[in-house]
C-alpha positions in Angstrom: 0.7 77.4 36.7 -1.0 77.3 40.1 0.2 77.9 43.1 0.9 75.1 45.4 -2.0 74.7 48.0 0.7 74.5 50.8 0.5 78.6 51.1 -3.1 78.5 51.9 -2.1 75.7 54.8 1.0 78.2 55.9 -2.1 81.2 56.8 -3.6 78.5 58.8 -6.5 77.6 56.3 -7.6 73.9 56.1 -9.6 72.8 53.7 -11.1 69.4 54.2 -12.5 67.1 51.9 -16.3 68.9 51.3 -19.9 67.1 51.4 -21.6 67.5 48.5 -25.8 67.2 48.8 -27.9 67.0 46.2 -31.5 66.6 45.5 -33.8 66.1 43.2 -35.9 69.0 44.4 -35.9 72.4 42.3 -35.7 74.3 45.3 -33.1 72.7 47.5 -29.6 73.3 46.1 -26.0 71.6 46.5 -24.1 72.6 49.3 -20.3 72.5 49.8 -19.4 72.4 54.0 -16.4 74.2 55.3 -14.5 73.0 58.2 -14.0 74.5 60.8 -10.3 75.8 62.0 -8.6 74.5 65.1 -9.1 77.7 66.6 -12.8 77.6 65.6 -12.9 74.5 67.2 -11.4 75.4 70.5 -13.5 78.8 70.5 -17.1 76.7 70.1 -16.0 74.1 73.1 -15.0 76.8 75.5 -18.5 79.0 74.4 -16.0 82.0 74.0 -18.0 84.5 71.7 -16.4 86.4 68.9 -16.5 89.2 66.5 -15.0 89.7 63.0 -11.7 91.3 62.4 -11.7 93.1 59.3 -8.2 93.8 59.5 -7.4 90.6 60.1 -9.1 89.1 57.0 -7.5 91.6 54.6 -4.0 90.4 56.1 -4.9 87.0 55.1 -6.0 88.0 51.6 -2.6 90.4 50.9 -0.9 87.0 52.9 -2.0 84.5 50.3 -1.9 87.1 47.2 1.3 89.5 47.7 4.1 88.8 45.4 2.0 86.5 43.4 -0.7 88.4 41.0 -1.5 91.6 40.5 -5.0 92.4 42.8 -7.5 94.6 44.5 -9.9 93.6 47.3 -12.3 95.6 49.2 -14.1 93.9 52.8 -17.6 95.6 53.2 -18.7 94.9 57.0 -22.1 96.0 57.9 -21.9 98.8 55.2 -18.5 100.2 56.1 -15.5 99.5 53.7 -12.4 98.0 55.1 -8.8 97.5 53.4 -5.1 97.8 53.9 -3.4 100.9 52.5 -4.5 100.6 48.5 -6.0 97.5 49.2 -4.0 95.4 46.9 -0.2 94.6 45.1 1.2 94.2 42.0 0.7 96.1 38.7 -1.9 97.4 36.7 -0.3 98.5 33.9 3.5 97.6 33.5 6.1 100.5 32.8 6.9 99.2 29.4 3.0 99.5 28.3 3.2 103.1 29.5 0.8 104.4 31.8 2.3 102.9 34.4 0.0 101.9 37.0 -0.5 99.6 40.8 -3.4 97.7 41.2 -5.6 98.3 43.8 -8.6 98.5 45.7 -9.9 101.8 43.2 -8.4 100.3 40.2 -11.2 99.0 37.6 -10.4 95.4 36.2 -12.4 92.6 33.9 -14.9 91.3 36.8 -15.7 89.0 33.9 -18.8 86.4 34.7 -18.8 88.1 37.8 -21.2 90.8 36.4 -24.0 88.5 36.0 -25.0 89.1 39.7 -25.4 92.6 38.6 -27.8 91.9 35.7 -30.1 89.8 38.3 -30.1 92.6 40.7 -31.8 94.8 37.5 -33.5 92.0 36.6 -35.7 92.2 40.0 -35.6 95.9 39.9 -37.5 96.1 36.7 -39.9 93.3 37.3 -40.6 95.1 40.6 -41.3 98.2 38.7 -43.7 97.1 36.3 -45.5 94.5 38.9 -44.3 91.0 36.9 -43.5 88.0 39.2 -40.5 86.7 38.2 -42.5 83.3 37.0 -43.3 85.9 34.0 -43.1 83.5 30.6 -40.1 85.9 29.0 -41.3 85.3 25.2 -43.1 88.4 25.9 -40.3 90.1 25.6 -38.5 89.4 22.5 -37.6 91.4 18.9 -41.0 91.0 17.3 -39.6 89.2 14.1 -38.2 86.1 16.3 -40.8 83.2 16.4 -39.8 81.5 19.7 -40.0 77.5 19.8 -43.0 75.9 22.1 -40.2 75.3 24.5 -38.8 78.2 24.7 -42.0 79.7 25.2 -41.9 77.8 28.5 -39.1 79.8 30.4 -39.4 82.4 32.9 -37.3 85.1 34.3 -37.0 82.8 37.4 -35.2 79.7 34.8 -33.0 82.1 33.1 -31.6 84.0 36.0 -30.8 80.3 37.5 -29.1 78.9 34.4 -32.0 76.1 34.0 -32.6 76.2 30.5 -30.9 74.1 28.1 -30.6 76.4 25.7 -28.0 76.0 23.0 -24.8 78.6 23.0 -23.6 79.7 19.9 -20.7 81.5 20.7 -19.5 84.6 18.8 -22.3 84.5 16.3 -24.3 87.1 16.9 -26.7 85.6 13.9 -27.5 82.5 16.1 -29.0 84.2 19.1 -31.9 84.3 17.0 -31.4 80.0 16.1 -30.8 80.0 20.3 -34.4 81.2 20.7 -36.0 79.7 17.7 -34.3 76.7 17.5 -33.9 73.2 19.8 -32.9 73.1 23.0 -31.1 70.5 25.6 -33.8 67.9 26.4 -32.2 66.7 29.3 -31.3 69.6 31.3 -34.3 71.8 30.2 -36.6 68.5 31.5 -34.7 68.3 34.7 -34.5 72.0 35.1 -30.7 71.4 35.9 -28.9 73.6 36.7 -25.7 74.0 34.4 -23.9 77.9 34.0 -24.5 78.9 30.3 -23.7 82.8 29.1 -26.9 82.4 26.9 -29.4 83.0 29.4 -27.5 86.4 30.6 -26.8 87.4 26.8 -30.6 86.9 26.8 -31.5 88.6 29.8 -29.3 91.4 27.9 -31.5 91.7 25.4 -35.0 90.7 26.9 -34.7 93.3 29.9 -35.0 96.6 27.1 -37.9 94.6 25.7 -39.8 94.5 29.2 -39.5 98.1 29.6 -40.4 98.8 25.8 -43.5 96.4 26.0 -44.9 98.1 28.9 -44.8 101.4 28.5 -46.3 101.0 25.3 -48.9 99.0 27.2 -48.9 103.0 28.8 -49.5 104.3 26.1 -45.5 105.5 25.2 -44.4 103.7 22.2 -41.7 105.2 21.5 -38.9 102.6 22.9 -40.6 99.6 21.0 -40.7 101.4 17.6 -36.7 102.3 18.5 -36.2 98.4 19.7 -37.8 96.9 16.7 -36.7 99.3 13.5 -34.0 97.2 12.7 -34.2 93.5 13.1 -31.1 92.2 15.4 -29.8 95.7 16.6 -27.3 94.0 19.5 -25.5 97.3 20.1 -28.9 98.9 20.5 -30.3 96.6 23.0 -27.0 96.6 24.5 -26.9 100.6 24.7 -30.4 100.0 26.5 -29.0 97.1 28.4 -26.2 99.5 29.7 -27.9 102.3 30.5 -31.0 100.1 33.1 -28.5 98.9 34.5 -27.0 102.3 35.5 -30.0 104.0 36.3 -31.9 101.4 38.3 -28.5 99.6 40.1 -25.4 101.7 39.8 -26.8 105.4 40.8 -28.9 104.2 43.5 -26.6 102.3 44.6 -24.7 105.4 44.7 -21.4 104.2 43.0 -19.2 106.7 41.6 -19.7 107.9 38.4 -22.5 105.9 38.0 -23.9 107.3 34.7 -21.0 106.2 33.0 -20.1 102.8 34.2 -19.3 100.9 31.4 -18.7 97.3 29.6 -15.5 98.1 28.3 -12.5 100.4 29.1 -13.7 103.6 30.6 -11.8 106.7 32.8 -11.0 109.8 32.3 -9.7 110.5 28.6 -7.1 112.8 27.3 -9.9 115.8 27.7 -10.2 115.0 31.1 -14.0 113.8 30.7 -14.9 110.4 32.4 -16.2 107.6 30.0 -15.3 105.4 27.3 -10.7 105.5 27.1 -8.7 102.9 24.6 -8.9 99.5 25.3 -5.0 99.6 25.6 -5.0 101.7 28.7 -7.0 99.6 30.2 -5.9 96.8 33.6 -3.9 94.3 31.5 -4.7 90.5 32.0 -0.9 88.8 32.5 -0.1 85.5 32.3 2.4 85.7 35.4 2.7 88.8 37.7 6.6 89.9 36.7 8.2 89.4 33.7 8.0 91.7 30.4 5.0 89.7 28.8 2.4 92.5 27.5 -1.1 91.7 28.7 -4.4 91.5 27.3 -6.4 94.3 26.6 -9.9 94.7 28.4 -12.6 93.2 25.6 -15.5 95.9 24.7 -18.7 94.1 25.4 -21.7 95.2 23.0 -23.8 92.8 22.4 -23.7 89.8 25.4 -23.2 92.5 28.3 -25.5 91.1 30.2 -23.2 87.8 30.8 -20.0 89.4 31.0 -17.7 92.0 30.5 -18.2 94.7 33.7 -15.6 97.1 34.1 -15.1 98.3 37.9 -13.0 98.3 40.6 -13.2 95.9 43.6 -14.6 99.0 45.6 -17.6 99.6 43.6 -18.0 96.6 43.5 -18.4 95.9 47.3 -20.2 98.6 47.5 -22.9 97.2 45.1 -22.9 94.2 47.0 -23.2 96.1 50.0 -25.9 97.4 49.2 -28.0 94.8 48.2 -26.9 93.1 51.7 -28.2 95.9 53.7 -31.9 96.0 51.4 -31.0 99.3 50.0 -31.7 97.9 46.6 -33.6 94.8 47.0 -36.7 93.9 49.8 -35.3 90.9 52.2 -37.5 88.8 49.9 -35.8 89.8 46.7 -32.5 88.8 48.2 -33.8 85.7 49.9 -34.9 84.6 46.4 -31.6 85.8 44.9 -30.0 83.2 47.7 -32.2 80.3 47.6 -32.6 79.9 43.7 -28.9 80.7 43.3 -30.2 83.8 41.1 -26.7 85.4 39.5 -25.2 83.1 42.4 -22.7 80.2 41.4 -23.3 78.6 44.2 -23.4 78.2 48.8 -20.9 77.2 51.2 -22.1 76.4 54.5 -19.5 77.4 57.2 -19.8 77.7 60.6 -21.2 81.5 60.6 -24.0 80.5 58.2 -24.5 80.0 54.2 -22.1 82.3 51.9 -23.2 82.6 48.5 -20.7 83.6 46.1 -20.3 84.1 42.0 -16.4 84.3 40.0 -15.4 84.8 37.2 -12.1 83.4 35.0 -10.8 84.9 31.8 -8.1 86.9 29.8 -5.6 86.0 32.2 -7.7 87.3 35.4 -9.9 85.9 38.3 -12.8 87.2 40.5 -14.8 86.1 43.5 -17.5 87.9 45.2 -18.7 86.5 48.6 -22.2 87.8 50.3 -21.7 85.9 53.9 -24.6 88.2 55.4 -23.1 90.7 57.2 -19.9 91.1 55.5 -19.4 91.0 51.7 -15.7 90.8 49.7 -14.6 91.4 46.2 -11.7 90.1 45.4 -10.0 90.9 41.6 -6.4 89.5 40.4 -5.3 89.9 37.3 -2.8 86.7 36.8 -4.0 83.9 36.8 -1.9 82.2 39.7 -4.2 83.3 42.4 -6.8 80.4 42.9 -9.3 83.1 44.3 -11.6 81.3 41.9 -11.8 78.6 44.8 -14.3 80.5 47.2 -13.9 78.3 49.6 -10.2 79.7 50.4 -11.3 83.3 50.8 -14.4 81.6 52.9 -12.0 79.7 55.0 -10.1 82.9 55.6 -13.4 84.6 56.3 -14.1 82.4 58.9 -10.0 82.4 60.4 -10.7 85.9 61.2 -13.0 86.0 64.1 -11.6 86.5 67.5 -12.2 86.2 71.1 -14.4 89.7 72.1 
């Protein structure tokens, strides 16, 4: 069950009732306002100017989350990582699973839909290396045995990456990605070009991305990666193996995230021969329904085949510093990012605060929750894994984001 909102009003967050604009207009998108504290308030009349206090944000988050779920965080602020002793509470691992372990800031969890802000930051890093705009039609860049419908043949890397597709989910059946591509679509929101979250379009992003590096360096002259792609007709865990390792070598090393080369979509660590990569599945961060109590958790899921919607397995660290990153134009142009924020691409959604627009994405699943929130100059992951800790509300974190600016 949820926790009662009355904690968030005890840390001195107050939500009010939001405004919701909308428009008909592909490029404007809705927008959910803060308000602003009491002592945001009284700081704007009196013209006092202020500056952020990491410490005093993590407080907040370890406030709200302590003695509730199980959770890591990590503040990034201007490219310098902030948290409170391990940056998080609770447990791991449980002592009666063995391996007994805390969670924390350095612990990997689930980041669930979460990763699909990763796949769009390779999604622009390949189109930028081969010179495509992102309004590239992606039926270029499909298994050569799948005959796409005239609608499908419509998209573009920009309607896939913004969830404006219509395309029809078939979930768990790998042999219907094919009927997804082939097959009809939803008339209404593939008209409108509304926007509605469906795993599809990263699953297919999953898939698609190999095929863009395949078809153009054979268009090199190196055919070597197509022939590989299309010897077998629907290889998933081959495009997901190629999937896996762009992602890595274009996001994770550059961004220079620890072990980079083995970053994975499933359980990974150091195993029993003391070599970092893939470890059991039941050694992984468990997913509880409550923080205490002797219920055994869920085992982290090994991704294959849709690892470009889901599945991500890092701590809240990396993951900050990813985001981090990006923030600073380490890993995207300003441009890149600006599109990222104004098409909502691998984005849920903005607030609009009073320190500007914070775009964040979450994720929900096997008994976990995770927000990431880019408010410009300071970006937070936060990872629980119970699912008692509303983090999946952004605008709680955001409202604590914006509590922790003082008088300079």
């Amino acid at each position: 069950m949820k926790q009662p909102f009355f904690k968030s009003i005890s840390l001195g967050i107050f939500v009010a009732a939001l405004l919701f604009t909308t428009s008909c207009k592909e490029d404007l998108i809705p927008t959910e306002e803060l308000s602003q504290t009491a002592m945001g308030d009284e700081n704007a009349k009196l013209g006092i100017p202020t500056k952020f206090d990491a410490n005093g944000f993590a407080i907040r988050i370890e406030e709200l989350l302590e003695g509730e779920v199980g959770f890591g965080y990590a503040v990034y602020n201007n490219g310098v990582e902030f948290y409170r002793a391990n940056g998080g509470d609770g447990f791991a691992r449980k002592h009666f699973e063995g391996s007994f372990q805390l969670h924390g800031a350095i612990v990997k969890q689930e980041v669930l839909t979460t990763s699909q802000y990763v796949t769009a930051v390779a999604v622009l890093k390949i189109l930028k290396k081969y010179n495509l705009p992102i309004t590239t039609k992606v039926w270029n860049y499909l298994p050569k045995n799948w005959a796409p419908s005239s609608q499908f043949k419509e998209l573009d890397f920009e309607r896939l990456l913004a969830h404006k597709t219509g395309l029809i989910y078939y979930p768990n059946h790998w042999d219907k990605v094919k009927l997804t591509v082939e097959g009809p679509v939803d008339e209404s929101i593939f008209n409108a070009k509304t926007k509605q979250n469906n795993n599809v379009n990263y699953l297919l992003l999953g898939i698609i991305l190999p095929y863009v590096e395949a078809t153009e360096l054979k268009k090199q002259g190196n055919a070597a990666k197509w022939n590989e792609l299309n010897a077998t007709a629907e290889n998933f865990t081959l495009y997901g193996e190629h999937f896996r390792n762009i992602v890595r070598t274009n996001v994770f090393v550059p961004a220079g995230l620890e072990h980079a080369t083995v970053i994975d979509w499933q359980a990974w660590g150091q195993n029993p021969w003391g070599q970092m990569g893939p470890i059991s599945a039941g050694l992984s961060t468990q997913g509880y329904p409550a923080r205490n109590g002797d219920e055994p958790g869920i085992d982290k899921a090994i991704v294959r085949w849709d690892c470009g919607a889901t599945g991500l397995y890092l701590s809240a660290s990396q993951f900050g510093k990813l985001t981090s990153k990006v923030a600073q134009n380490e890993l995207l142009t300003v441009a890149e990012l600006n599109l990222m924020k104004t098409k909502l691409l691998g984005f849920d959604g903005k607030l609009t605060g009073t320190k500007g627009n914070y775009f964040y994405k979450t994720g929900v699943g096997y008994n976990c929750e995770t927000v990431f929130i880019d408010f410009g100059p300071v970006q937070v992951a936060v990872f629980a894994n119970s699912p008692q800790s509303d983090i999946s509300d952004p605008k709680i974190i955001a409202q604590m984001y914006e509590n922790s600016f003082v008088p300079l």
